[in-house]
C-alpha positions in Angstrom: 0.0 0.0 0.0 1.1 3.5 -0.9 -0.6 6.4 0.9 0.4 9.2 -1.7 3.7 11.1 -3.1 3.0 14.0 -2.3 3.2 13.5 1.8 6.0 14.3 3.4 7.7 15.6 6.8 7.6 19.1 6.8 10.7 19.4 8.6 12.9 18.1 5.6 12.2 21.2 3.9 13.1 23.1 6.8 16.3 21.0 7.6 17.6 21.2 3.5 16.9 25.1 3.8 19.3 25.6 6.7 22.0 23.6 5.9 21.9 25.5 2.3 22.0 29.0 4.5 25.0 27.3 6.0 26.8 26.5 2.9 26.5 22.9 4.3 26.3 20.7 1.2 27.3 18.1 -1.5 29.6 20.9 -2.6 31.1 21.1 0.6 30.8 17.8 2.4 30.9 14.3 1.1 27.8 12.7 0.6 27.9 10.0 3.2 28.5 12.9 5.9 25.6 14.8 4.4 23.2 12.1 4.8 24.3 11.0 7.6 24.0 14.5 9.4 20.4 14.8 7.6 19.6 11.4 9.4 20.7 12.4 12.9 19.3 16.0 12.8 15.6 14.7 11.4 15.8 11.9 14.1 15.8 14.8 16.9 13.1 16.5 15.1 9.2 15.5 15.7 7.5 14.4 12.2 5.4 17.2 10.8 3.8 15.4 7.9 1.8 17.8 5.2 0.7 17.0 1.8 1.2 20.8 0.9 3.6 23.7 1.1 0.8 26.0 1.0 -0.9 24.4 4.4 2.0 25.3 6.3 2.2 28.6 5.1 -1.6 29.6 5.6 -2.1 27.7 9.0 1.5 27.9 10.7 1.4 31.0 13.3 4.7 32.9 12.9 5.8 32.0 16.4 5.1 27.9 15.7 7.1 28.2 12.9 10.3 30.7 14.3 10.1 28.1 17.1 10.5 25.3 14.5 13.8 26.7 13.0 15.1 27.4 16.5 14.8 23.6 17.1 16.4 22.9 13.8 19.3 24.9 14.3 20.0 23.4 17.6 19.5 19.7 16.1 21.9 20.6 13.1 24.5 21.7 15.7 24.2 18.7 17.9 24.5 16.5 15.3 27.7 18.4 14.1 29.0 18.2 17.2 28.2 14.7 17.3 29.6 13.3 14.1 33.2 15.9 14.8 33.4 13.7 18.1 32.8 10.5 16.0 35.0 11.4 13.4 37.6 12.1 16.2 37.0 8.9 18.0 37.3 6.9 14.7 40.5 8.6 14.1 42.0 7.9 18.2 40.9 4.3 17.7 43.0 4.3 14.2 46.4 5.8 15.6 46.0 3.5 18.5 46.2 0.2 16.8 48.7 1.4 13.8 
């Protein structure tokens, strides 16, 4: 069963649309890094699901959706934090068994 293509989790958009404002993309990171920091970040985020742009627009209240952004910044910078201290660990682990 297939409910529909045009559903999806609202906070994807929102997610995509910051890490672009942050210059934080395929361009700039590798793509296993970039989908794995889209995993992580969306996993702190509750599921919004919409069917259209336009719904969110008309019935969002400006102070739903600044407070929306605010917890997708702070997810994106946890999970950055998170895969640096990863990356780092991965790296210690290395150097310690050359």
């Amino acid at each position: 069963m297939k409910l529909d293509n045009d559903i999806h989790n609202y906070y994807e958009k929102l997610v995509i649309d910051k890490l672009t404002s942050m210059d934080i993309t395929e361009a700039t990171s590798t793509p296993n890094y970039l989908a794995d920091l889209c995993c992580l970040v969306l996993n702190q985020l509750p599921p919004r699901y919409i069917r259209y742009e336009v719904d969110m627009a008309f019935y969002l209240a400006p102070a739903e959706r600044l407070q929306m952004e605010m917890n997708v910044a702070n997810a994106i910078q946890t999970s950055i934090k998170f895969l640096a201290d990863t990356q780092q660990q991965n790296a210690s682990a290395k150097t310690s068994t050359d």
